[in-house]
N, C-alpha and C positions, 0 to 999 in steps of 0.2 A: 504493500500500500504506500503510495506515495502522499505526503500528510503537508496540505495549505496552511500554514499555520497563525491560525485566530486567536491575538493578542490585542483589538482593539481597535486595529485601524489596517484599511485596507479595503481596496473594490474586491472581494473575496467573493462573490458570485462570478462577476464576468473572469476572475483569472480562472476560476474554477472551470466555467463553461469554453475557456479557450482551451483547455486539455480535454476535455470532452472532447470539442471537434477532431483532436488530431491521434484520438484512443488511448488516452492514459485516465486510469484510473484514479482519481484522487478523493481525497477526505477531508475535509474543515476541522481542523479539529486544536485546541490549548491542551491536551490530553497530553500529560507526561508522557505516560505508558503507549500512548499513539506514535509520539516523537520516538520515544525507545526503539521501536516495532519498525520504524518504519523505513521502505527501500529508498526513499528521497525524502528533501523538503524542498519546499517552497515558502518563501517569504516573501510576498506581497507588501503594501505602505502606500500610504497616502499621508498627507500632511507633514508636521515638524518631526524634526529629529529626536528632538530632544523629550517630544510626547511619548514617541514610540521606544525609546530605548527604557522610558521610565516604566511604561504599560509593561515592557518584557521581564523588568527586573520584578516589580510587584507582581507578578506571574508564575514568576519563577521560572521564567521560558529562556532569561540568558544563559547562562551556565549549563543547559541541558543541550542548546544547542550547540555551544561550542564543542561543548564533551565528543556530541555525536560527529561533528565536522571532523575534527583532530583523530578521530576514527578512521577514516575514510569514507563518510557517508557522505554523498552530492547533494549539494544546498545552489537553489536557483534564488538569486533575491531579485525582487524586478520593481523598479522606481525607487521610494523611500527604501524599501528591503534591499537593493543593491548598495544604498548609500550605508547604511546599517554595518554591512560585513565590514568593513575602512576602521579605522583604530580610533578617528575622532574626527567629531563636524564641530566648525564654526556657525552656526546656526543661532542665531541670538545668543549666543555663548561660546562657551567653550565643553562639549558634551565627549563622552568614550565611548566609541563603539564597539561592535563585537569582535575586533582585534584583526578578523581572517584575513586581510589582506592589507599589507602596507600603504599606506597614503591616508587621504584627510577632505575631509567635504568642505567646501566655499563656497561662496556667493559669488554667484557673475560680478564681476567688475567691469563693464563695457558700455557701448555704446547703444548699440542695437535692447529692442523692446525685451524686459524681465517682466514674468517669466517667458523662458523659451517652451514655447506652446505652436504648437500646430507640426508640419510634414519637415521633416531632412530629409535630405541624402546620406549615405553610411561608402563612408570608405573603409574598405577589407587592408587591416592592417597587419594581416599574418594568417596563414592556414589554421581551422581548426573545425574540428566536428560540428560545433555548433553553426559554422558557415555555411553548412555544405549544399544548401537548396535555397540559397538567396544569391546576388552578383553585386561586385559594386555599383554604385550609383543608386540601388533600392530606396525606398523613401518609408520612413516610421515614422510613428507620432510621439514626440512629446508634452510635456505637462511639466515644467522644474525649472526652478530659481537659485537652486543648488550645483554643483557638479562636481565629480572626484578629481583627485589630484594624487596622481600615486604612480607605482613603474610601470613605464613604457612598456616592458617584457610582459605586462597583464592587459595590456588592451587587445584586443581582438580585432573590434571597431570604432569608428569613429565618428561622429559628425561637427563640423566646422561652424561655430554661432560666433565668429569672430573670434572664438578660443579654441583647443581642439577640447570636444567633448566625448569624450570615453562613450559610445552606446554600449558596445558587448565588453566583457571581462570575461577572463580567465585566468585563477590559479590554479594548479590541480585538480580539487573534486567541488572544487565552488566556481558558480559561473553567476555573472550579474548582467542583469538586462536596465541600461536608466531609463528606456523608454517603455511605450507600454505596449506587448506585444499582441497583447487582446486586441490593442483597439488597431491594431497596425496592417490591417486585413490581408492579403495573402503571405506576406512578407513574413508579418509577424507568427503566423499560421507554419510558414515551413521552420523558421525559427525553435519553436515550438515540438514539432516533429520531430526537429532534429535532438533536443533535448531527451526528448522521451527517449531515441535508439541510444545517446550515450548511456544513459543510466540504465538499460537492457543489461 
């Protein structure tokens, strides 16, 4: 069972229903013992950083997830949830996030309209599984006024909002999506497909 994990905050129907379309199995679930059990996660977010890292702690969903990453279990975070895996956001403060992967969330400093909302284009910045049924120049949607800051060797892809903005990541058995691939219709759909064969 692959386990959505509901902590509070999240479009947790439509990511749910985007795995639907492309045949993975999943479950909504805060359930420790779900988390324990489970063949993936997935963490979904919407809103502050700083809401959702609190909601995980009173939860008690930090620490179990880390456990199970540092395992080798595959963790998808996709928007707020990708920003989440980073060590720490500057988001109205100074917050800590779930460590898994080095670098640090900001706020656009630019020129062009925050948030970055609406279609990119995604430059393929390195071979990887999770590419394998989309082309460069594809177009996804975002939604975020945030964006990571972390190693070069974890971006996948990219898209350009007068900064370079990290869309895919990859460490190891965590992958982050910052945009949202529900809503990103066929694109975000093979995205998604591909996801599910890694974790096969």
């Amino acid at each position: 069972m692959n386990v959505i994990i509901d902590y509070g905050l999240g479009n947790l129907n439509s990511v749910q229903k985007g795995f639907e379309r492309v045949g993975l199995e999943t479950k909504i679930s805060s359930d420790i013992h779900d988390i324990k059990n489970s063949d993936s996660l997935i963490l979904p977010g919407v809103g502050a950083f700083r809401d959702a890292i609190k909601l995980l702690e009173e939860k008690n969903l930090k620490d179990i997830i880390i456990e199970e990453v540092k395992k080798g279990k595959s963790i998808l975070g996709i928007c707020l949830g990708m920003q989440l895996l980073y060590e720490k956001s500057f988001e109205n403060g100074e917050y800590d996030g779930l460590g898994l992967v080095e670098g640090y969330i900001k706020k656009f400093d630019i020129s062009l309209k925050v948030p970055h909302m609406g279609w990119n284009d995604l430059k393929i910045q390195k071979e990887n599984p999770i590419v394998r049924y989309i082309k460069e120049g594809d177009y996804v949607y975002y939604v975020h006024s945030y964006y990571a800051k972390g190693r070069e060797e974890d971006v996948v892809a990219y898209s350009e909002y007068e900064v370079k903005v990290p869309g895919i990541i990859n460490k190891d058995n965590i992958y982050g999506i910052q945009f949202h691939p529900e809503k990103s219709g066929n694109v975000g759909h093979n995205i998604l497909k591909a996801y599910k064969e890694i974790i096969r």
